[in-house]
C-alpha positions in Angstrom: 50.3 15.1 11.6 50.6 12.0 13.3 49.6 8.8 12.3 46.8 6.9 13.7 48.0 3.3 14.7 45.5 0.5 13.3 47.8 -2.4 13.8 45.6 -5.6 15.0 48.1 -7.2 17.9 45.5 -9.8 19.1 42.4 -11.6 18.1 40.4 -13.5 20.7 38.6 -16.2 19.2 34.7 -16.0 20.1 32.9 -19.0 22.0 29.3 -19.4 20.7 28.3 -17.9 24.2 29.0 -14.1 24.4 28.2 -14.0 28.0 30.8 -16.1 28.8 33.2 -14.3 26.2 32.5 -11.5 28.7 33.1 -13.5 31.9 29.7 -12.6 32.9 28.0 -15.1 35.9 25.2 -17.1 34.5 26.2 -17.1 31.3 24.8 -20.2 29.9 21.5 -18.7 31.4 21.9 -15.2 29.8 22.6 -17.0 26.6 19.5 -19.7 27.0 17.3 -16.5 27.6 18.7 -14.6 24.7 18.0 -17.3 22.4 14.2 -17.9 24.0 13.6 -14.1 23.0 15.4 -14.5 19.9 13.2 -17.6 18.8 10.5 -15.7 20.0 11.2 -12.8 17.4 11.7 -15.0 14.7 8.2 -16.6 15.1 6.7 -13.2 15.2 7.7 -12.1 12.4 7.2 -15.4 10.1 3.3 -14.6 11.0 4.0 -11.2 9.9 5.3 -12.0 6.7 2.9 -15.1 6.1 0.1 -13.0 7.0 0.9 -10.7 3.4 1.7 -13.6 1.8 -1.2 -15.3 2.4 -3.1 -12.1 1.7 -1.4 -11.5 -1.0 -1.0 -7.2 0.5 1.1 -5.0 -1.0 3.6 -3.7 1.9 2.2 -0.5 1.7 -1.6 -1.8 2.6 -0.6 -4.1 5.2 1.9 -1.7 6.6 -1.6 0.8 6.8 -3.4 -2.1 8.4 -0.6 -2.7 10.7 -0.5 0.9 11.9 3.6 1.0 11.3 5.4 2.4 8.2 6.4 0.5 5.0 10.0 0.2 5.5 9.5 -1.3 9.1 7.1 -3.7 7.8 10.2 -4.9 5.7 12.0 -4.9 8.5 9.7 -7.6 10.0 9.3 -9.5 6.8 13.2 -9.7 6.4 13.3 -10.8 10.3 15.3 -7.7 11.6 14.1 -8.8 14.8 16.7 -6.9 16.4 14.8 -3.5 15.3 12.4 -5.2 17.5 11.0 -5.4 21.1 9.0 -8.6 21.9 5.8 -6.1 23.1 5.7 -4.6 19.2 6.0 -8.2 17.3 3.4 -9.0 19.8 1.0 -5.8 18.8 1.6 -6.7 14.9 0.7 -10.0 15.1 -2.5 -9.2 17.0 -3.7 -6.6 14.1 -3.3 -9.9 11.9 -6.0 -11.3 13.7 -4.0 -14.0 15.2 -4.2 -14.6 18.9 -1.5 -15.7 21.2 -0.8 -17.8 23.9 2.3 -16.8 26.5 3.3 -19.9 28.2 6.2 -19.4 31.3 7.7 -22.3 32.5 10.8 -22.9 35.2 
């Protein structure tokens, strides 16, 4: 049997831009996009999460009120927002009875 080579010849060291790490055009645009979506997440699910703190909810009840399951209510809570789209953070937040306001800018 042969043996499987798992040598590590060369580490690149990562910029805080992966775009750019990955010689894509625009990156600092890609990356100032990412982030928007990102921060976008994260406020999300901080209403999520204050929402059953403030209600003091079980997971289980607020996941019921919610329509979603338990466990990806604690995804929310934790802020998994990769787990994620921006459309269903938007849908949970509304069943909180919070509105929201979408604001595009150039």
């Amino acid at each position: 049997m042969s043996k499987i080579d798992t040598q590590i010849r060369h580490i690149t060291q990562p910029t805080d831009n992966i775009f750019a790490d990955l010689g894509l055009e625009d990156a600092g645009n890609l990356k100032k996009e990412a982030d928007a979506l990102a921060n976008a997440k994260l406020a999300l699910t901080k209403v999520v999460a204050d929402w059953v703190q403030e209600n003091h909810f079980k997971q289980e009840e607020a996941a019921e009120i919610l329509g979603i399951s338990r466990p990806r209510l604690s995804d929310a809570i934790n802020a998994k927002i990769s787990k994620f789209t921006l459309d269903a953070l938007v849908t949970m937040v509304s069943k909180t009875g919070h509105s929201i306001t979408i604001s595009i800018t150039n």
